[in-house]
C-alpha positions as CSV (number, residue, x, y, z in Angstrom):
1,X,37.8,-91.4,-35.9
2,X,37.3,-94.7,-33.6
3,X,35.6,-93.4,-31.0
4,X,31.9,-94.1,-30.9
5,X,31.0,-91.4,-27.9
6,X,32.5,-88.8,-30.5
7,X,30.2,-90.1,-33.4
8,X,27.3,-89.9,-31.6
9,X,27.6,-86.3,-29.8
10,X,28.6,-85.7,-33.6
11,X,25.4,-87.3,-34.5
12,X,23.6,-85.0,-31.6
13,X,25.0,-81.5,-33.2
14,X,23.3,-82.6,-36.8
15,X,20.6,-83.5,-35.5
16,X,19.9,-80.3,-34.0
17,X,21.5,-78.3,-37.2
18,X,18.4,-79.8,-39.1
19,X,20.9,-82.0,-40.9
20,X,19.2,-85.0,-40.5
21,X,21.5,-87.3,-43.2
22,X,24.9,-86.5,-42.1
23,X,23.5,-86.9,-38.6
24,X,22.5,-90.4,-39.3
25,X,26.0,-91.1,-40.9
26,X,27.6,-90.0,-37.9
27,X,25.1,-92.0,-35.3
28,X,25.8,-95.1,-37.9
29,X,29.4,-94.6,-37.3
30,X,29.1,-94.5,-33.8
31,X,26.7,-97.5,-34.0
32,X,29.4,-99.6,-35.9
33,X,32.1,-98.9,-33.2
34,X,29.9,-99.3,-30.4
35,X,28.6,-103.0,-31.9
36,X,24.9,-101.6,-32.0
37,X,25.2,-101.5,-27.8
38,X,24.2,-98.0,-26.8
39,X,20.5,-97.5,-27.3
40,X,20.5,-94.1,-27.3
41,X,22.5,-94.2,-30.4
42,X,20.6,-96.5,-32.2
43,X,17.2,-94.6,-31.4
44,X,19.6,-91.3,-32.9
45,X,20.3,-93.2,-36.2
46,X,16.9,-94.4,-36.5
47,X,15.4,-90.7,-35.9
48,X,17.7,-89.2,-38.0
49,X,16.6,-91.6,-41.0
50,X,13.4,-90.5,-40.6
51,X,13.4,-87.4,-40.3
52,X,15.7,-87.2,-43.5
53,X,13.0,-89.5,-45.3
54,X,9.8,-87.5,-44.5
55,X,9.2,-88.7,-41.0
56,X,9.0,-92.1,-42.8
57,X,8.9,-94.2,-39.6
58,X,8.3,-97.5,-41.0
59,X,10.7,-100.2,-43.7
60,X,14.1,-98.8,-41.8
61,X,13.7,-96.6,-38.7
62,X,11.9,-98.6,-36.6
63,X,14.0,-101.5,-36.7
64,X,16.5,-99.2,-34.4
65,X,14.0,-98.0,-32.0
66,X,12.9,-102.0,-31.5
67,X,16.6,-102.5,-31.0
68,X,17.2,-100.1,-28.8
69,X,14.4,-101.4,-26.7
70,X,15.7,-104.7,-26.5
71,X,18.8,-102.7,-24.7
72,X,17.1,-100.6,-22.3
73,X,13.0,-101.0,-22.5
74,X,12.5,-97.4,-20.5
75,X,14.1,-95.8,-23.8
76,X,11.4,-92.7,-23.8
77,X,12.1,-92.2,-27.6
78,X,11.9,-95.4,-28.2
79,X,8.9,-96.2,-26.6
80,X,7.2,-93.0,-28.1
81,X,8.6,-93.2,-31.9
82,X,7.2,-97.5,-31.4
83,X,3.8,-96.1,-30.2
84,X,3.6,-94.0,-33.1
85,X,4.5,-96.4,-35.1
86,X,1.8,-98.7,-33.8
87,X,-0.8,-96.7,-33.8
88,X,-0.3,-96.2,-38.0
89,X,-0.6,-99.7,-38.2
90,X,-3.6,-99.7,-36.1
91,X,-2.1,-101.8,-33.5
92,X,-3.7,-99.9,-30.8
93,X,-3.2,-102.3,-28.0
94,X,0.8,-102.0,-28.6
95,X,0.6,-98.2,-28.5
96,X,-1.3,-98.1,-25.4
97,X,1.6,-100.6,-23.9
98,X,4.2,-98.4,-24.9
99,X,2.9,-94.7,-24.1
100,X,1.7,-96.0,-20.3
101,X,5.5,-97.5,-19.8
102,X,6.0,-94.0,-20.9
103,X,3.8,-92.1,-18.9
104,X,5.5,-93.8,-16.1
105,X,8.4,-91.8,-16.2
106,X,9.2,-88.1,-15.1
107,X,8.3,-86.1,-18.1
108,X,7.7,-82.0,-19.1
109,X,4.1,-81.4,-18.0
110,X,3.1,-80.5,-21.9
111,X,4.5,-84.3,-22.8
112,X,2.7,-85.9,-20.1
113,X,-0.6,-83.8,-20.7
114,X,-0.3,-84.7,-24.9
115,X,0.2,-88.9,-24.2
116,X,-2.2,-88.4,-21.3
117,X,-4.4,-87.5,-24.5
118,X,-3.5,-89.6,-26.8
119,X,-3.8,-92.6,-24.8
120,X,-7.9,-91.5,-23.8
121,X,-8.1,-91.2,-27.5
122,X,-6.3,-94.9,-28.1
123,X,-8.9,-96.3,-25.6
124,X,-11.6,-95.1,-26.7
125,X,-11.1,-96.2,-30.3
126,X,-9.8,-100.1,-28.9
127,X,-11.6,-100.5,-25.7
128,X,-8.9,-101.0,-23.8
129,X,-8.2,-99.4,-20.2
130,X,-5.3,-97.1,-19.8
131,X,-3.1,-97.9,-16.9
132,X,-3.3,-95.8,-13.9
133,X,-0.2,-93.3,-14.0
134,X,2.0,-94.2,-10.8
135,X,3.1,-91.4,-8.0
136,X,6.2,-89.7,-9.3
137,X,9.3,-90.1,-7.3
138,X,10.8,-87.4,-5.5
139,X,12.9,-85.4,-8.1
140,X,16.9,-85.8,-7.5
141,X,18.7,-82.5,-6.7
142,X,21.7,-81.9,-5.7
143,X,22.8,-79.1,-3.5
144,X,26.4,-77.6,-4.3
145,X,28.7,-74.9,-2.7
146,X,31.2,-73.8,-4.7
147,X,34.7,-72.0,-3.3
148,X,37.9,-71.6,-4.3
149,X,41.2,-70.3,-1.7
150,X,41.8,-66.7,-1.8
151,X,44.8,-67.2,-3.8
152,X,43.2,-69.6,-6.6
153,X,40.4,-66.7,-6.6
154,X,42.5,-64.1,-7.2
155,X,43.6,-66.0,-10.8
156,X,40.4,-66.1,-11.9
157,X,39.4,-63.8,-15.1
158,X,36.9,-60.4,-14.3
159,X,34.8,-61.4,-17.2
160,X,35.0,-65.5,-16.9
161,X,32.4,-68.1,-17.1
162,X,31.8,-70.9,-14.6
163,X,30.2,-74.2,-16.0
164,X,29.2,-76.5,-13.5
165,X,27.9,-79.9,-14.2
166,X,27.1,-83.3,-12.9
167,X,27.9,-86.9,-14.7
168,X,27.0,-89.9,-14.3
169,X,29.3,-92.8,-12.8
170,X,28.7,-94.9,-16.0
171,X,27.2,-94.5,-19.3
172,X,27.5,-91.2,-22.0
173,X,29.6,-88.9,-21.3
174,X,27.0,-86.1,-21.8
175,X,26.9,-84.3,-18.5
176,X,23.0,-84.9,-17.0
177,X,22.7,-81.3,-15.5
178,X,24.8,-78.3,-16.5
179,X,24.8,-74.9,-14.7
180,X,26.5,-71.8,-17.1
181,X,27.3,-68.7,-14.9
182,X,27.7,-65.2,-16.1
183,X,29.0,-63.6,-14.3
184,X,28.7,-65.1,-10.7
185,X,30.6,-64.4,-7.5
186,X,32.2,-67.2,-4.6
187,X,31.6,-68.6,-2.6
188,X,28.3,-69.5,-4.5
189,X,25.5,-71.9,-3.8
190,X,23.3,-74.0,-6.7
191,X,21.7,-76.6,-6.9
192,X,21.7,-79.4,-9.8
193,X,18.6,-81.3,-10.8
194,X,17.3,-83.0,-13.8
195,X,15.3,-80.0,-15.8
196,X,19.3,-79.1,-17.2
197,X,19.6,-82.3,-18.5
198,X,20.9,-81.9,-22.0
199,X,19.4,-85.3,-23.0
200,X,15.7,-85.5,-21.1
201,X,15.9,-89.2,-20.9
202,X,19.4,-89.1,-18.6
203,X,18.8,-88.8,-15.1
């Protein structure tokens, strides 16, 4: 019951139930151990309210995403959920600022192509220039062989299942690339890279 990382992966499983109260209670639980420090938490409880009030973004939620900028400012919810909410209040210039930090990072092709949209549409309306998108880094991956000793091998169960994942030095504890293998044979290669993230914003 005290442990915030617990709350919030609590908070995650709610979330994607559809059940968008109790997964606000548990991200505001993990909020209150945590002292309001992790923003990925904070952005949780603030989605969660809104997506349990109607997608009410405003008078509640979006005092969490600001928050949870004021912790990390590449928070990619948090910079999309505060360009939304700029753009109802007609603060164009703020939405544009937010989506282009956005755009900066490594995003799914379909995200990138929507804000690349958006963000014509935002300049068009306000006058202002979109920034220029910079060259994406070369991608991470990381190149694994797997083995065991022949007598190790020979404990291993016909039908088994062999998860494989990579996580980070510091921060969640939510692996940020998972490999499931059924069935799979060793010695094995794989490689690990940032399309199995189970959270898109940990890399």
């Amino acid at each position: 019951p005290d442990n915030a990382d617990d709350w919030a992966m609590l908070g995650r499983s709610y979330f994607a139930l559809a059940r968008y109260p109790s997964a606000a209670e548990a991200y505001h639980r993990a909020n209150l151990l945590n002292n309001r420090s992790v923003a990925d938490a904070l952005v949780g409880e603030g989605e969660s309210l809104a997506k349990a009030n109607r997608r009410q973004l405003q008078d509640g939620p979006d005092v969490f995403f600001e928050k949870a900028l004021k912790l990390d400012a590449n928070q990619g919810r948090a910079l999309w959920y505060t360009g939304m909410i700029a753009v109802q209040k007609q603060d164009y210039a703020t939405a544009i600022k937010r989506w282009s930090q956005l755009r900066q990072q490594e995003l799914p092709p379909e995200m990138a192509q929507m804000i690349d949209e958006r963000l014509q549409e935002l300049s068009k309306l306000s006058g202002i220039a979109v920034p220029k998108v910079a060259a994406a880094a070369s991608p991470v991956k990381l190149k694994l062989r797997i083995e065991l000793s022949p007598a190790l091998k020979a404990k291993l169960p016909a039908d088994g299942t062999l998860l494989v994942f990579a996580k980070a030095a510091e921060g969640p504890p939510m692996p940020l690339a998972v490999q499931k293998l059924k069935p799979y044979r060793l010695p094995l290669a794989l490689t690990l890279d940032d399309s199995m993230a189970m959270l898109p914003q940990l890399k």
